[in-house]
C-alpha positions, 0 to 999 in steps of 0.5 A: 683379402677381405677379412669381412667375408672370410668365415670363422667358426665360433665356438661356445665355452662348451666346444658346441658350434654357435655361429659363423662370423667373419674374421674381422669380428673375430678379431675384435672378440680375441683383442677384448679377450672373450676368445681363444683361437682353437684352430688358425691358418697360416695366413698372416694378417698383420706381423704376429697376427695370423688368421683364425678358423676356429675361436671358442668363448672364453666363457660358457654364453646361454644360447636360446633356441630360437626359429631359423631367420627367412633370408635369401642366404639362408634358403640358398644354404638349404636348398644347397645352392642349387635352383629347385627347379631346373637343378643347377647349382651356381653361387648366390648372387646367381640365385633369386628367391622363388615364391612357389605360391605367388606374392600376386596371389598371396603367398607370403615370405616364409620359410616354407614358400621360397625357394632358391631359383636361377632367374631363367627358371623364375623368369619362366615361372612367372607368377604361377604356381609349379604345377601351373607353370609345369616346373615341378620342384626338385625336393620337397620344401622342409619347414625350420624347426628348431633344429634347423639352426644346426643344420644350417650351419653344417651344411655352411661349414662343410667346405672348411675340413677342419671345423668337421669335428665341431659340427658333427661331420664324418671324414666323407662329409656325411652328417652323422646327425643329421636333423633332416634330410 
């Protein structure tokens, strides 16, 4: 198992979700003491050491708010894995990032102008823009906000049941606050 790749929810002192990091940087915060496991697994690492899935800082941290990082994970999280073209959904090393306004006419690296594509639909695209290449979007593009931090995070974490209740997730797995939709 890969302890680098395998996803732990982060808690702040306060109980309000922070941030995923993996298993392996949870280990090293739990051994200098700055966090508690809240919810484990059952999968032993090591003899007496089992897996976290949920820690929480063992002190209250000030946490900024601050605008959503333009990266391809990021993009794919909010276009929920899925090509904004053609609508299939595959994994991310499937997916390549769309300039829906092209880089060849100056569109640039932001936010509001990549969108996950599978790489026929950008193939296909080509340097033109949607209506140029008569490849409508599938949803409109939604701009970060600050709030868009959050709802990255639910929508990561989703998939793991037992984190629900930290991020604001009913049991069907519909966001009950949703920022937006």
């Amino acid at each position: 198992m890969n302890i680098d790749k395998w996803p732990v929810l982060m808690l702040n002192n306060s109980f309000e979700a922070i941030r995923i990091i993996s298993v392996r940087k949870s280990l090293e915060k739990l051994t200098r003491g700055k966090v508690t496991v809240v919810v484990g697994t059952d999968t032993e690492l090591y003899p007496g050491v089992f897996m976290p899935s949920v820690i929480r800082l063992m002190e209250y941290k000030y946490i900024p708010i601050r605008m959503q990082l333009v990266s391809k994970k990021n993009i794919c999280i909010r276009d929920g894995y899925q090509c904004q073209y053609c609508g299939v959904r595959k994994h991310s090393s499937e997916l390549t990032l769309d300039h829906v306004d092209p880089r060849s006419r100056g569109g640039r690296n932001t936010w509001e102008n990549l969108v996950a594509a599978c790489k026929a639909c950008n193939q296909r695209k080509d340097d033109r823009t949607p209506e140029e290449a008569g490849m409508p979007l599938l949803h409109r593009i939604i701009p970060s906000t600050v709030h868009t931090t959050r709802s990255l995070l639910r929508s990561t974490g989703m998939m793991v049941e037992e984190w629900s209740k930290y991020l604001f997730v009913d049991s069907d797995g519909d966001k009950r606050f949703a920022t937006y939709g």
